[in-house]
Structures are given as structure tokens and as C-alpha cells.
C-alpha positions, 0 to 999 in steps of 0.5 A: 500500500505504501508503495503504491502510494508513493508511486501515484501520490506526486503524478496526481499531485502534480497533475491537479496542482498544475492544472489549476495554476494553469486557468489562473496563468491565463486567466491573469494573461488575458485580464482577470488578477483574481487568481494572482492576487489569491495566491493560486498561480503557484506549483505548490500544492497546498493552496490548491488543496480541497478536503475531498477531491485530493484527498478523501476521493484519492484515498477512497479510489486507492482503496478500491481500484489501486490507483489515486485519481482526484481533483484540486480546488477550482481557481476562481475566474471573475468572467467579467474582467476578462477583456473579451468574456465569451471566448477568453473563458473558453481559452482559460478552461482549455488551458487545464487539459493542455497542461496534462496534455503537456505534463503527459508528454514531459512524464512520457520522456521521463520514462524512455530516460529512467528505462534507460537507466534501469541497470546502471541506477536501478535505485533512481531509475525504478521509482521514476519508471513507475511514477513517470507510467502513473504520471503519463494515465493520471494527466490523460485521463484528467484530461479526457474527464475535463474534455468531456462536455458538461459544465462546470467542466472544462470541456463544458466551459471551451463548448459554451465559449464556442457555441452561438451566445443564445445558444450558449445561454441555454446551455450555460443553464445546465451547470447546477445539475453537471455533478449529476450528470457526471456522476450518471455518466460514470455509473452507466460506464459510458465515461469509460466507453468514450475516454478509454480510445481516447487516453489509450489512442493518447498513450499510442502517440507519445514516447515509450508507449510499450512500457506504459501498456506493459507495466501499467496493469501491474500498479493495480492491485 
């Protein structure tokens, strides 16, 4: 168990805190501070630490299916100060998935170059292997889950910014009931059927894409 966490608990760290810092990164480039004056642009973890999403939901999936998956603190973003409203908010929720897109592909190389290293420094080498293979699913299924089109998620927040405004208005309107819908969603299996090709085709792109699928299974219990 400790094992385990230690191999899934800094990718999944990482990975949120990332994530967040990165709305609030491009929120502030293009007109809202909010998140600057909060302290929220920042690779630390703590201020973007929530009780239950990095937390308790990490520790409950570990328990359950071996692997840590989990969310941060939402960066607040005023929408109004934004300089244009509409299509800026959607360039801010795109930011998130874009950063675990990116961290994926810097774990993905972390890993080619630890496999490299196995036999010479196997005591370095074997840690990073495992963290880079967790780090390279984590940041894609998070970014698979945010793409997914309901709000307040970031795939709902990039399709309101790019629908027609009447259009968008109507369906900005089904954000209280996101939650429900996701968690329905999950339940039925379908989150699972539309991101499985999607992280998978993912992993088939980026580098050392043999070790990821033969060593993965192994850090589920």
C-alpha cells in the first residue's frame, strides 16, 4: 500500500496542482488578477488543496481500484474582467487539459530516460519508471474527464465559449445539475466507453508507449 502510494501520490499531485495554476496563468494573461492576487498561480500544492477531491476521493479510489485519481480546488475566474468574456473563458478552461496534455508528454520522456537507466541506477531509475507510467494515465485521463462536455467542466466551459451566445445561454443553464450528470455518466460506464480510445489512442502517440501498456496493469492491485 505504501508503495503504491508513493508511486501515484506526486503524478496526481502534480497533475491537479498544475492544472489549476494553469486557468489562473491565463486567466491573469488575458485580464482577470483574481487568481494572482489569491495566491493560486503557484506549483505548490497546498493552496490548491480541497478536503475531498485530493484527498478523501484519492484515498477512497486507492482503496478500491489501486490507483489515486482526484481533483484540486477550482481557481476562481471573475468572467467579467476578462477583456473579451465569451471566448477568453473558453481559452482559460482549455488551458487545464493542455497542461496534462503537456505534463503527459514531459512524464512520457521521463520514462524512455529512467528505462534507460534501469541497470546502471536501478535505485533512481525504478521509482521514476513507475511514477513517470502513473504520471503519463493520471494527466490523460484528467484530461479526457475535463474534455468531456458538461459544465462546470472544462470541456463544458471551451463548448459554451464556442457555441452561438443564445445558444450558449441555454446551455450555460445546465451547470447546477453537471455533478449529476457526471456522476450518471460514470455509473452507466459510458465515461469509460468514450475516454478509454481516447487516453489509450493518447498513450499510442507519445514516447515509450510499450512500457506504459506493459507495466501499467501491474500498479493495480
Amino acid at each position: 500500500m505504501a508503495q503504491r502510494v508513493a508511486v501515484w501520490a506526486l503524478p496526481l499531485v502534480f497533475a491537479v496542482t498544475v492544472h489549476e495554476a494553469a486557468h489562473g496563468w491565463v486567466a491573469d494573461r488575458l485580464g482577470d488578477p483574481t487568481a494572482r492576487k489569491l495566491g493560486r498561480i503557484t506549483f505548490n500544492p497546498l493552496p490548491h488543496i480541497d478536503l475531498v477531491g485530493t484527498i478523501l476521493v484519492p484515498m477512497l479510489m486507492l482503496a478500491f481500484t489501486g490507483f489515486l485519481l482526484g481533483w484540486a480546488k477550482p481557481v476562481p475566474v471573475s468572467v467579467g474582467r476578462l477583456r473579451h468574456p465569451k471566448r477568453d473563458m473558453a481559452i482559460v478552461a482549455a488551458a487545464g487539459p493542455a497542461v496534462n496534455l503537456l505534463m503527459a508528454i514531459v512524464w512520457s520522456i521521463a520514462l524512455v530516460v529512467a528505462h534507460n537507466l534501469v541497470h546502471s541506477a536501478p535505485a533512481v531509475a525504478v521509482p521514476v519508471l513507475l511514477m513517470a507510467i502513473a504520471g503519463v494515465f493520471v494527466n490523460l485521463v484528467l484530461m479526457a474527464i475535463n474534455l468531456l462536455p458538461v459544465p462546470p467542466l472544462d470541456g463544458g466551459r471551451i463548448l459554451t465559449g464556442l457555441l452561438p451566445l443564445p445558444v450558449a445561454r441555454v446551455f450555460a443553464r445546465i451547470e447546477p445539475f453537471g455533478l449529476v450528470i457526471l456522476i450518471v455518466l460514470l455509473i452507466t460506464g459510458v465515461v469509460r466507453w468514450v475516454l478509454g480510445p481516447v487516453v489509450f489512442g493518447a498513450i499510442d502517440l507519445l514516447p515509450g508507449t510499450d512500457l506504459v501498456l506493459g507495466i501499467l496493469p501491474s500498479l493495480f492491485p
